[in-house]
ZAMARGU-4260 file (C-alpha; in steps of 0.2 Angstrom, whole numbers, plus 5000, padded with zeros to 4 digits):
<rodrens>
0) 5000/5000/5000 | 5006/5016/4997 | 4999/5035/4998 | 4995/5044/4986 | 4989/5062/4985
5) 4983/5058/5005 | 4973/5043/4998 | 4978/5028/5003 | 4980/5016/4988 | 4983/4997/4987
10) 4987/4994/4971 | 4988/5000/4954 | 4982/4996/4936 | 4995/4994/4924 | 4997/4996/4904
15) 5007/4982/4893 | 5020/4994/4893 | 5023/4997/4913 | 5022/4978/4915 | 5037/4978/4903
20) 5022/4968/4891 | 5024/4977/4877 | 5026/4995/4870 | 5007/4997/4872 | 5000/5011/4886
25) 4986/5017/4875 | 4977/5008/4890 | 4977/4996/4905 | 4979/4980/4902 | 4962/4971/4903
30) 4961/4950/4909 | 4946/4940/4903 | 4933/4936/4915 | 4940/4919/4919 | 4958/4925/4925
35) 4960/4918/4942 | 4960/4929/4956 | 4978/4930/4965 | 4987/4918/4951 | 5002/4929/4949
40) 5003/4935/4934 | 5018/4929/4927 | 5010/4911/4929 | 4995/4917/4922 | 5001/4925/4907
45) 5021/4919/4908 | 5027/4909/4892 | 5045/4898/4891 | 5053/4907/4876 | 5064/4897/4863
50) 5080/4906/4859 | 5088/4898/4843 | 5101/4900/4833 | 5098/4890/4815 | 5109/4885/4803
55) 5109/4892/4787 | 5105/4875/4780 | 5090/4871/4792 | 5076/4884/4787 | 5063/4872/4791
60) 5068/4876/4812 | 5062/4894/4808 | 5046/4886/4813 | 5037/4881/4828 | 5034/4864/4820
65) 5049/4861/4811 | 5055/4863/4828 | 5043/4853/4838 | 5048/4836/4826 | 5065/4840/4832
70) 5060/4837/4849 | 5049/4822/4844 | 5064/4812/4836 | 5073/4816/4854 | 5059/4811/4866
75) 5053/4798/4854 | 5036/4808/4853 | 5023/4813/4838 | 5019/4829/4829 | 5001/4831/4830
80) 4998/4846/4816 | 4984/4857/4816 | 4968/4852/4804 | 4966/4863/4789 | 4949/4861/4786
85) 4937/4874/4783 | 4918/4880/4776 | 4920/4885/4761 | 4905/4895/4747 | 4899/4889/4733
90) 4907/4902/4723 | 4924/4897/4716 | 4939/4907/4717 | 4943/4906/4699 | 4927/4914/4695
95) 4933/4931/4706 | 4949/4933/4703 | 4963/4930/4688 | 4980/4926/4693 | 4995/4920/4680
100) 5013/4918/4684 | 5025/4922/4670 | 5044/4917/4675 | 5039/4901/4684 | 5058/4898/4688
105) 5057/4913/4700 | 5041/4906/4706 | 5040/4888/4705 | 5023/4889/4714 | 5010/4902/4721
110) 4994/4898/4729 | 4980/4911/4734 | 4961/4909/4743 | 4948/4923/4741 | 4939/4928/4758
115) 4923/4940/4759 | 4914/4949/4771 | 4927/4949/4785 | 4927/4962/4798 | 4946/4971/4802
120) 4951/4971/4818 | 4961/4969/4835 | 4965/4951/4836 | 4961/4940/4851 | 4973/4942/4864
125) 4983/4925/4865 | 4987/4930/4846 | 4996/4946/4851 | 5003/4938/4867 | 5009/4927/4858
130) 5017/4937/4843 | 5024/4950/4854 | 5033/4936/4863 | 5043/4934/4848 | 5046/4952/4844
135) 5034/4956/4832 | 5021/4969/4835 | 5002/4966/4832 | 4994/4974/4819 | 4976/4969/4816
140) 4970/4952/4814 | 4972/4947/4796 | 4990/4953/4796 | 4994/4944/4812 | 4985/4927/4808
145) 4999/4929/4794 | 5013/4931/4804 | 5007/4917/4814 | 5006/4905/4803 | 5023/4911/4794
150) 5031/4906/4812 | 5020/4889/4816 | 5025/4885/4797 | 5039/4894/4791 | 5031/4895/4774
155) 5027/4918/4774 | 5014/4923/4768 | 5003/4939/4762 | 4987/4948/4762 | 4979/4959/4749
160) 4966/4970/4751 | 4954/4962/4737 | 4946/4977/4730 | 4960/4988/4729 | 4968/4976/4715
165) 4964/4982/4699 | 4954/4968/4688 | 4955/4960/4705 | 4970/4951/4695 | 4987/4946/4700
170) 5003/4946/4689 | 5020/4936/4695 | 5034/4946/4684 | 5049/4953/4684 | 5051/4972/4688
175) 5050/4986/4674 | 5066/4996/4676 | 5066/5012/4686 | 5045/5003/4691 | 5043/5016/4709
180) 5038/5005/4721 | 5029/5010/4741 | 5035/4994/4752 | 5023/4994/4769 | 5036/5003/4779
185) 5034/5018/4769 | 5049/5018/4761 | 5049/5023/4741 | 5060/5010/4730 | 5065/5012/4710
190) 5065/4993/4706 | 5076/4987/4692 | 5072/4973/4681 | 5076/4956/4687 | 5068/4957/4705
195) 5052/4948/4706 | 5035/4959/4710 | 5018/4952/4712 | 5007/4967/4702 | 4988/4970/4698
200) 4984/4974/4679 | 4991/4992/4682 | 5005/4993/4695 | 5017/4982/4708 | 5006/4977/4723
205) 5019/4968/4733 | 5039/4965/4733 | 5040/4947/4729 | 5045/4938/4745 | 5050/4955/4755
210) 5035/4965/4760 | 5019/4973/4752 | 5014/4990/4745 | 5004/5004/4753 | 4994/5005/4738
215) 4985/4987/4743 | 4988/4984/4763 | 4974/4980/4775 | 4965/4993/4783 | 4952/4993/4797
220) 4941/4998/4781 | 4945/4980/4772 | 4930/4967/4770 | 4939/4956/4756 | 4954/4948/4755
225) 4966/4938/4745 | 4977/4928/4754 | 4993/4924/4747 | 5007/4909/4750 | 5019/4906/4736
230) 5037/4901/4733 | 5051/4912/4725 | 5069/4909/4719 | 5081/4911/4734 | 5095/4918/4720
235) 5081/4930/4717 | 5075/4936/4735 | 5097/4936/4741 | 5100/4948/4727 | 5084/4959/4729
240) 5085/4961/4748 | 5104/4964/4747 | 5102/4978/4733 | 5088/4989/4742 | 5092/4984/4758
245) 5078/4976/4764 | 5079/4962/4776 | 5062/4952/4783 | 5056/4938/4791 | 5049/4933/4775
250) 5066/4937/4764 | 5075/4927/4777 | 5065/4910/4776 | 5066/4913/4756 | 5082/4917/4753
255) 5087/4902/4763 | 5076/4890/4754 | 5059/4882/4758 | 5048/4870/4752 | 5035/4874/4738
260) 5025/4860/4745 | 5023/4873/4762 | 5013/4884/4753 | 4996/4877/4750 | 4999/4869/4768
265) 5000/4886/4778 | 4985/4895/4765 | 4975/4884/4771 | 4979/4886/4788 | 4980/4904/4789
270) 4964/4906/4780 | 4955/4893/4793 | 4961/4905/4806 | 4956/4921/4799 | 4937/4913/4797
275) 4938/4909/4817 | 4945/4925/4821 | 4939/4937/4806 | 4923/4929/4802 | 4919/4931/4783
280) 4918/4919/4769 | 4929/4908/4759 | 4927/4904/4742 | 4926/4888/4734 | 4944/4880/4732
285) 4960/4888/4731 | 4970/4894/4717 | 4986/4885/4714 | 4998/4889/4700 | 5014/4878/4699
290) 5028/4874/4688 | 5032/4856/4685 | 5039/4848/4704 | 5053/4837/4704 | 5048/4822/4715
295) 5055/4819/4731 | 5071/4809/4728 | 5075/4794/4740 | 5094/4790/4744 | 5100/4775/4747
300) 5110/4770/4763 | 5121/4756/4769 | 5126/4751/4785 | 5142/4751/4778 | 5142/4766/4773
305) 5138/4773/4789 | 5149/4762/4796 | 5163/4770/4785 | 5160/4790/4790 | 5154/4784/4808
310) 5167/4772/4814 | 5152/4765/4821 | 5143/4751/4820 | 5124/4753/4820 | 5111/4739/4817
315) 5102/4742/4803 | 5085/4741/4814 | 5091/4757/4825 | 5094/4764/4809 | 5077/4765/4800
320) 5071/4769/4818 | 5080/4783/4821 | 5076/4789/4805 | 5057/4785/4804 | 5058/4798/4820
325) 5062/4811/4809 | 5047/4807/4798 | 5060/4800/4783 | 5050/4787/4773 | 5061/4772/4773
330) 5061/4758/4761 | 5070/4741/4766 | 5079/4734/4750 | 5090/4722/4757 | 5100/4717/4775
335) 5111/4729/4772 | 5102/4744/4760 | 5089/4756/4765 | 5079/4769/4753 | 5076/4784/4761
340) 5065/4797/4755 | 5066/4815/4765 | 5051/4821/4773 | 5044/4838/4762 | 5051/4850/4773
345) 5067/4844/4774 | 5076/4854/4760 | 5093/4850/4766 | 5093/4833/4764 | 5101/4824/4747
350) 5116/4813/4749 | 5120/4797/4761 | 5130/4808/4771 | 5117/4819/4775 | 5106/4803/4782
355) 5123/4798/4791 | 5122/4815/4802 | 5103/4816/4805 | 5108/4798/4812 | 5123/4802/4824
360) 5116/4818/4830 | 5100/4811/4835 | 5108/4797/4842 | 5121/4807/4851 | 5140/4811/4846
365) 5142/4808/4864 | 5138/4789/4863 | 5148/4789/4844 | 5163/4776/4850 | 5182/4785/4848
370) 5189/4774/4833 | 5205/4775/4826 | 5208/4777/4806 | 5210/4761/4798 | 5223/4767/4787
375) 5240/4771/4790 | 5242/4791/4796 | 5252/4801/4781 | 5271/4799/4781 | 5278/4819/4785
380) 5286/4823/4769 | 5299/4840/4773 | 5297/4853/4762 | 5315/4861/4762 | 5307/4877/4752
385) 5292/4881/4760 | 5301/4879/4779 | 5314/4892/4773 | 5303/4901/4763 | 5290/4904/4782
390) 5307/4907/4792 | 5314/4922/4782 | 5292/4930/4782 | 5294/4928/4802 | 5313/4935/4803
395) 5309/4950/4791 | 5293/4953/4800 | 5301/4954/4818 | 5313/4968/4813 | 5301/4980/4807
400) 5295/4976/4788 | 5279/4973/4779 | 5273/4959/4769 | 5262/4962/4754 | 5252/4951/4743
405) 5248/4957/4726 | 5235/4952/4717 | 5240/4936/4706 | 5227/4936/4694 | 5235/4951/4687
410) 5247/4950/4672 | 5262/4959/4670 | 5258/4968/4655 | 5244/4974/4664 | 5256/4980/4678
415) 5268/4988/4669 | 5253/4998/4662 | 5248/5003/4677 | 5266/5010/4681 | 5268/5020/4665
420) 5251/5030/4670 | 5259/5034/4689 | 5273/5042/4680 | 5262/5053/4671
</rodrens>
């Protein structure tokens, strides 16, 4: 208790921000009816928070659930995934909308559902609790909903505020050069031809990959929405983010490489959730434009093999189990010889060695047996030159010179030109 103004007080009601939340103090923070009285807050409202650092090669573990079957290879759990099912209107998407891809290599696959009649908002509170635990700042429920499922998924996606898109079309192309561009964060771009735009019949809606335009965000005004999930170039996104210096959660997932199977897998999702939350209605089906997909190659492995990189022997049993934890297919071809096929997500996954380290890192490098080369270690050979040649660089540096290295690639002639225009 404390006293205030001569009022005594015993308590006080606090914003997001003075509970160190959020950056929200438009206003106190307000509980549902059902929060129990004297929980302390931190158990009511406290999250355990995940702080990874990912490989450049493992962008499906920039998501919730490529995470989670991380841990349900270790704990010898399952992933149980969210359902995708959803009403749906007799009206079909086609019929409300054109959309065409025209450099499908940039764009192997893009996906798109039409919902009406939606109503713009704040979203529920354990969507922003749960977005601002991760450092992103709700926005309104549509936009959020795709944020979500761009970090349950790792597959980002995009919303369009339908009736701003002239035609109501969609165009995957390459930029025009000098094409002016207004990203979300109100920042004016002059695009250059190749980076990828996604444009209406007119002008560049979005910035392929790296954020949308002004001229077709979401607004509290919005009732239709076309929801986007797609696949781009990685090359492409790298180039284009390095150029205007634009880096996202989205450009990072694409630039690193994702699945195009994700896409039609988080649309779905994201558009389930934005009925639940947004209300509205979805049309019939979903668009889904996609250039011809390489099936999903199995590798074949051997316990000898394995045996070979390991120095272990594993039975060929613990194996296809530790493996099938993962959610590999496996294939037994023989005593000796599995076919693997990766798991969708798994973008990382192509030769025998790569299966020999998903099965020594799930088993343990701790429990991997210290085993001696089999081979004879390499006779030491002196090299009489190169010893003489590192003696005199250490002598000559300890009594004051400088080394330098010029560039090798460079011909005389050339350098001998470059002399003569020193001189004058």
């Amino acid at each position: 208790p404390a006293t205030i103004r001569g009022v005594q007080s015993a308590g006080m009601v606090c914003s997001e921000l003075e509970l160190g939340i959020s950056d929200d103090h438009t206003g106190i923070l307000v509980l549902p009816e059902d929060a129990p009285i004297g929980m302390p807050l931190t158990e009511y409202i406290g999250d355990f928070i995940l702080d990874l650092e990912i490989t450049p090669n493992r962008p499906d573990c920039l998501s919730v659930l490529g995470v989670a079957h991380e841990i349900a290879a270790l704990t010898g759990q399952k992933v149980t995934e969210p359902s995708l099912e959803y009403p749906e209107t007799n009206d079909l998407i086609e019929s409300k909308c054109k959309i065409q891809v025209l450099d499908q290599q940039l764009c192997p696959r893009y996906t798109a559902s039409l919902i009406t009649d939606i109503t713009v908002g704040p979203s529920p509170m354990w969507l922003q609790q749960r977005l601002t635990r991760v450092g992103m700042r709700p926005i309104n429920n549509v936009v959020d909903v795709t944020n979500y499922v761009m970090l349950e998924y790792g597959q980002p996606l995009h919303s369009f505020d339908f009736d701003t898109l002239q035609d109501h079309s969609i165009t995957v192309r390459t930029a025009k050069n000098d094409e002016p561009f207004t990203s979300l964060d109100g920042t004016n771009h002059v695009l250059k031809n190749p980076m990828l735009v996604i444009s209406d019949s007119k002008r560049a809606v979005g910035l392929a990959g790296i954020m949308g335009g002004t001229n077709s965000e979401m607004t509290s005004k919005t009732t239709n929405v076309l929801l986007e999930a797609a696949n781009f170039d990685s090359i492409s996104i790298r180039r284009t983010t390095s150029t205007l210096k634009m880096r996202t959660e989205a450009s990072l997932r694409f630039d690193k490489g994702i699945s195009p199977s994700l896409a039609s897998i988080a649309l779905r999702r994201a558009t389930q959730l934005i009925l639940q939350i947004s209300g509205g209605n979805a049309a019939k089906g979903i668009i889904d434009i996609r250039a011809e997909e390489k099936p999903q190659q199995s590798i074949t492995l051997t316990t000898n093999k394995l045996q070979r990189v390991l120095g272990a022997s594993i039975s060929q049993t613990q194996i296809k189990k530790t493996l099938e934890s993962l959610e590999f297919n496996i294939q037994r071809i023989n005593k000796d010889t599995l076919s693997v096929t990766p798991p969708y997500w798994r973008t990382d996954i192509s030769i025998p060695e790569d299966l020999v380290e998903e099965v020594a890192r799930i088993i343990g490098y701790d429990r991997l047996p210290m085993t001696a080369i089999s081979g004879p270690i390499p006779e030491n050979r002196p090299q009489v030159d190169l010893t003489l040649q590192e003696r005199m660089r250490d002598v000559l540096v300890a009594v004051g010179l400088q080394e330098t290295i010029s560039y090798s690639l460079v011909s005389q002639d050339l350098l001998e030109y470059v002399d003569v225009l020193k001189s004058g």
